[in-house]
Structures are given as structure tokens and as C-alpha cells.
N, C-alpha and C positions, 0 to 999 in steps of 0.2 A: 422250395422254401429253405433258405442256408440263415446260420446264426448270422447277424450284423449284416445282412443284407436286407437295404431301405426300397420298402415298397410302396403303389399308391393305390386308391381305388382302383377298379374296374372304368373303363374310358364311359359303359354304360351308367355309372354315377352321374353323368353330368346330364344324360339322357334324362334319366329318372326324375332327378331335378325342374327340367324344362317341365316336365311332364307335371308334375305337380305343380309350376308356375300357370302353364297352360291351361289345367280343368279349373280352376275356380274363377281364373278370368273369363272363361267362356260363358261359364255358368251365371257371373255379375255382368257381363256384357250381353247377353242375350236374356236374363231375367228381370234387371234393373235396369239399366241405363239405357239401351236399345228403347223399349218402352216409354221412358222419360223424353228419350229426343223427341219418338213421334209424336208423342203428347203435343210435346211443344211447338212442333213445325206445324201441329194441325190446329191449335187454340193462339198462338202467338204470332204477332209478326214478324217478316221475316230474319229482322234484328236482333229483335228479342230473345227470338230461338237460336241465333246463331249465338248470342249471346251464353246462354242454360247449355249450347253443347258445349260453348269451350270448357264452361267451369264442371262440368260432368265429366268432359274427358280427358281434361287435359292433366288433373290429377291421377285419373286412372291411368292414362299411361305412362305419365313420370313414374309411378311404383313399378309398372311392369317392366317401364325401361330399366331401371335404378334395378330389378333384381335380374333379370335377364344377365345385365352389365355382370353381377357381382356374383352370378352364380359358377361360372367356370374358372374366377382367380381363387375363388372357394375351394372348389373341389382341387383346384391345383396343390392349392394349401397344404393339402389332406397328404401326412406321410407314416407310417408305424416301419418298426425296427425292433427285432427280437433280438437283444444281446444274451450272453452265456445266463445273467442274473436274471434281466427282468425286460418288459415289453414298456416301449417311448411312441406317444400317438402324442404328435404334432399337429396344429391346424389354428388357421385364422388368417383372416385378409390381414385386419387396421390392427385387431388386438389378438396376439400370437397367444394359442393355452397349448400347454404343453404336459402329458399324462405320463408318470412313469410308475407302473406297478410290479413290482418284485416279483417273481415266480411262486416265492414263499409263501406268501398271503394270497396267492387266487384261491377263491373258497367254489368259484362256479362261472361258466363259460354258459350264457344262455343266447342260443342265435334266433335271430327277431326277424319275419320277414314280412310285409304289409302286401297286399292284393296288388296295389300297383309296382313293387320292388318284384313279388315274385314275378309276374308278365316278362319280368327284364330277367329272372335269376339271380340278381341282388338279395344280399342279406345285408344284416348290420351283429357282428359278433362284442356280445356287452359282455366286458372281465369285471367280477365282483369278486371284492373280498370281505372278510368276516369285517372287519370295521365298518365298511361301507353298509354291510347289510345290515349291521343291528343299530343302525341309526336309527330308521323304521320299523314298526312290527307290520306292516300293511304292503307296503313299498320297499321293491328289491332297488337300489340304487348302484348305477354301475360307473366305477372306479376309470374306467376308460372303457372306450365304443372304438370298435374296428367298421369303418362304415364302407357300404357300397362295395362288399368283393362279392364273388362269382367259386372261388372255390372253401369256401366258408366252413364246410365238413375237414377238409384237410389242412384249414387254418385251426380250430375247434382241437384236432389231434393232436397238429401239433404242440399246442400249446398243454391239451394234456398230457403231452409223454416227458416235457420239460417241467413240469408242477409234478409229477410221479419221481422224478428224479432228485428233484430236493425234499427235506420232510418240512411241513407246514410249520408255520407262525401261528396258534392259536391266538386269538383274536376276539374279546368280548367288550362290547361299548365301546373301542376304540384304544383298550388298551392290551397291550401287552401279556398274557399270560408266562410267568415264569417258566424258563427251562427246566428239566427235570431235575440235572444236577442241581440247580438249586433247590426245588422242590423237595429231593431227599435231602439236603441241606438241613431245611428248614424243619423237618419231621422228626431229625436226629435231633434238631435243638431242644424239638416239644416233650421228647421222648424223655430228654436228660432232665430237665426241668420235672416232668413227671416222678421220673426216679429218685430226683432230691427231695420232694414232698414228701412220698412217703418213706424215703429213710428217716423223716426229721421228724416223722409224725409215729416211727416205730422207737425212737429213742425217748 
């Protein structure tokens, strides 16, 4: 892992993917629609039923084609890049989004791994920062997602030993808390202020 060196998933991302294409069509094709043909082939004529399979299947395979198709220009898509300041997660086929979080504001690195990611050794590393988190009180919202890597522990570090390195952006609601210089700024001003009351109230 080098600063500004641009990386991508895990090639097992695109596995994962199929994977999850794969179980729930199994599960509608041999729960629902399987059923339905023989239904049909057994009560209808032979027309008829050939009929009930086109409009049965031919929608279900156009979506499996259509994600099939789009699930590996996907993950191609998929790039992060750790510069000196802050972390750039790139991604999208048609409509490109593009994540840049400053080092200064990660408030928390939480890695996320699902039953069928872990089989593969896949995680997905979610960067939050204080903005991001006190949108919700319920709901931790993550600023940018490192999806589909394999060594996610020594992504996680790295990313803490670069956030330990700079001092934090405090961050409440989404705004800004003042720097300290200003802070003591502002406390001198209250203080003087103070001190002209009561000289004017001893005179």
C-alpha cells in the first residue's frame, strides 16, 4: 500500500457479485416460475403454455442478462487512491460518483463483512466522518465505502496511521467547529468585555 497509488477490488468482487445474482434467481426460478410453467403445460394448450412461458421468462432473463452484462463494467469501475491529504473512491458505469474524504475528518473506519463476502474473504471498508455521522442519531452513514478487498485489516491501519498523523476537523451537524486560536480569540474578547462591566459598574 504506497501514497497515490490507484487500486481496485479484489478480482473475487466480481465473483461475489455473480454470486449474489445467482441465489435469488435460483430461488425465483425454481420457487415461482418453474411451478407456473408446469402449471401451465399441464392445464393449458400447447400454445397457450408456450405462450405464459415466454411472458414468464423472458422478462426474467432480460434482468439477469441486463445485470450479468453490467456487473463486471461495474466492478471495473470501482477505483480508491490514497493521496498525502485524503482518500478518492471512484465508481459507476453510465453515472460516474466520485468520494473524496480528507484524512482530517475520518471520525471511524468500520469493516462490514456479509456471510456470502466472508466465504470469499471480501470486506467492504466504510470511512465516516463526524458530519456524516450526526446526520442520524440511529444510522451511522458512511462518507465513502472501500468495496470488495481481501486485505481490509491493513487497509483499516493504514488508513489509521495517516488520520493519527494529522489532528482532527471537529465536526458537529455538519459544521465546522472553530480552531482553538480562535477559540482563545474569542474567550479573551468575552473576558475584556467582562472586565469593562465591572470597572463601569465600580465607578
Amino acid at each position: 500500500m504506497k501514497i497515490g497509488e490507484r487500486f481496485r477490488p479484489h478480482p473475487d468482487f466480481r465473483t461475489l457479485y455473480y454470486s449474489y445474482l445467482l441465489i435469488p434467481s435460483a430461488i425465483l426460478l425454481i420457487s415461482t416460475i418453474l411451478p407456473a410453467l408446469t402449471a401451465a403445460f399441464l392445464y393449458l394448450s400447447f400454445i397457450d403454455a408456450s405462450i405464459a412461458s415466454a411472458l414468464f421468462l423472458f422478462p426474467f432473463l432480460l434482468v439477469v442478462g441486463f445485470v450479468a452484462f453490467w456487473i463486471p463494467k461495474y466492478c471495473s469501475s470501482i477505483s480508491y487512491v490514497f493521496t498525502q491529504s485524503e482518500i478518492v473512491v471512484e465508481r459507476g458505469v453510465w453515472w460516474r460518483h466520485k468520494s473524496t474524504v480528507p484524512y482530517n475528518r475520518i471520525t471511524n473506519i468500520d469493516v462490514v463483512q456479509g456471510p456470502v463476502s466472508r466465504h470469499f474473504g471480501l470486506a467492504n471498508a466504510k470511512v465516516q466522518t463526524a458530519g456524516y455521522s450526526a446526520t442520524g442519531s440511529y444510522a451511522r452513514v458512511a462518507e465513502a465505502t472501500i468495496f470488495g478487498i481481501k486485505n481490509f485489516e491493513e487497509i483499516r491501519e493504514f488508513i489509521i496511521n495517516l488520520v493519527r498523523g494529522l489532528r482532527p476537523v471537529a465536526v458537529e451537524a455538519g459544521v465546522e467547529a472553530a480552531a482553538p486560536e480562535e477559540v482563545t480569540r474569542q474567550m479573551l474578547a468575552e473576558l475584556r468585555k467582562i472586565r469593562e462591566i465591572l470597572e463601569s459598574k465600580q465607578h
